[in-house]
C-alpha positions in Angstrom: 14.1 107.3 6.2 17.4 106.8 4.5 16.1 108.0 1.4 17.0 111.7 2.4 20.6 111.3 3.2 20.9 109.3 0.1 19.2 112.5 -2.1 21.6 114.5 -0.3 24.8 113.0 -1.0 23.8 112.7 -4.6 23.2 116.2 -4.9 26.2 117.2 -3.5 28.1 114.9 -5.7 26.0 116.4 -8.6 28.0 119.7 -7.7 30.8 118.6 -7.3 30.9 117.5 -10.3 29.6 120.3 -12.2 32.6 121.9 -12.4 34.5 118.6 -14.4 31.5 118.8 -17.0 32.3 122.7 -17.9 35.5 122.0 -18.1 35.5 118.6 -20.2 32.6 120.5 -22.6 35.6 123.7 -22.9 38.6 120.9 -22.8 40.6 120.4 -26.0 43.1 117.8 -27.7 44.7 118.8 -30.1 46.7 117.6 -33.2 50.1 120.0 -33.3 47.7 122.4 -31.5 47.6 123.8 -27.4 44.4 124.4 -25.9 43.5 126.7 -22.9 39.5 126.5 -22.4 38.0 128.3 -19.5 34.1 128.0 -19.1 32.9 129.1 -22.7 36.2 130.4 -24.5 39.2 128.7 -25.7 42.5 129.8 -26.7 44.1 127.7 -29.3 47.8 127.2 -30.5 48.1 126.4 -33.8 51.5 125.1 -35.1 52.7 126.2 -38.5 53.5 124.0 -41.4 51.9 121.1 -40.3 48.0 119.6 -40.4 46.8 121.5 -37.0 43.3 120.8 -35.6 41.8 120.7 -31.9 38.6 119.0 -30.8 37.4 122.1 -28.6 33.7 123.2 -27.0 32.1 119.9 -28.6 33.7 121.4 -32.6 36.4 120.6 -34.8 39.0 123.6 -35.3 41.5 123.2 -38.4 44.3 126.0 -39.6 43.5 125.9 -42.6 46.7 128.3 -44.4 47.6 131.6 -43.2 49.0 134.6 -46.4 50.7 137.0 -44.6 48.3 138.2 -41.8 45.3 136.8 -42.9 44.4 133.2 -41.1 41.7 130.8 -42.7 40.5 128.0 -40.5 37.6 125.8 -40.3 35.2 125.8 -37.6 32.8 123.3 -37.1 32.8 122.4 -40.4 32.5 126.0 -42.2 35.2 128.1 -43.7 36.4 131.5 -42.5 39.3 133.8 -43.3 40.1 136.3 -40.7 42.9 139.0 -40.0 45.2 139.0 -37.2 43.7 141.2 -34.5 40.2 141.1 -35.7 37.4 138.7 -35.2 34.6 136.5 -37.3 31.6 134.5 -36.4 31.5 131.1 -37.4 28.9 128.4 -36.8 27.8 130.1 -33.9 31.1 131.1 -32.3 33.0 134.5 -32.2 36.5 133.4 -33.6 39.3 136.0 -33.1 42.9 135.9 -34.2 45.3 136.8 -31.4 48.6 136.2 -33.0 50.4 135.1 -36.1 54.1 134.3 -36.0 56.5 132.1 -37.9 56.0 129.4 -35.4 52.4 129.4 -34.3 48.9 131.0 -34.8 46.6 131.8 -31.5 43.2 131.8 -31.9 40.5 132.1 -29.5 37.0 131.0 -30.2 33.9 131.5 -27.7 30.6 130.7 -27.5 28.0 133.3 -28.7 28.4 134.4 -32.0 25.3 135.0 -34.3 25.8 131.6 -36.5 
């Protein structure tokens, strides 16, 4: 009866792998862009001035142009304009502008919006 031992090892492999798949589904890469994914949110870093996108929680996000205080980015395809401090849904994920500076734009996008 080595079938059982077998089972087991393969289910304890199973989790402990299950950790590596949240964090590869909420992992990022990013062109001129950070990334800081936890288990269904990610914090982006957008450099200024420059094309900046990030492959992040299985989507495409691009800074898009920011006037002033107001940040437009695409998510997953669709276009959204939103305020610094305040949030938007897009595609199915709350999108929130943390901070806008001459350098950089923060962004953190989670799952569970309304899409």
């Amino acid at each position: 009866m080595t079938s059982f031992p077998v089972r087991r090892k393969l289910a304890v492999l199973s989790f402990a792998l299950l950790p590596l798949g949240a964090v590869a589904a909420c992992g990022g890469e990013g062109t001129n862009a950070t990334t800081d994914c936890g288990v269904n949110a990610c914090t982006v870093t957008f450099d200024r001035g420059v094309d900046a996108s990030a492959s992040i929680l299985g989507i495409k996000a691009e800074l898009v142009k920011v006037e002033g205080q107001l940040v437009t980015l695409k998510i997953a395809g669709q276009t959204i304009t939103v305020p610094a401090g305040e949030g938007e849904q897009a595609e199915g994920f709350n999108v929130s502008v943390q901070s806008v500076t001459k350098e950089n734009v923060v962004v953190k996008i989670s799952g569970g919006g309304g899409g």
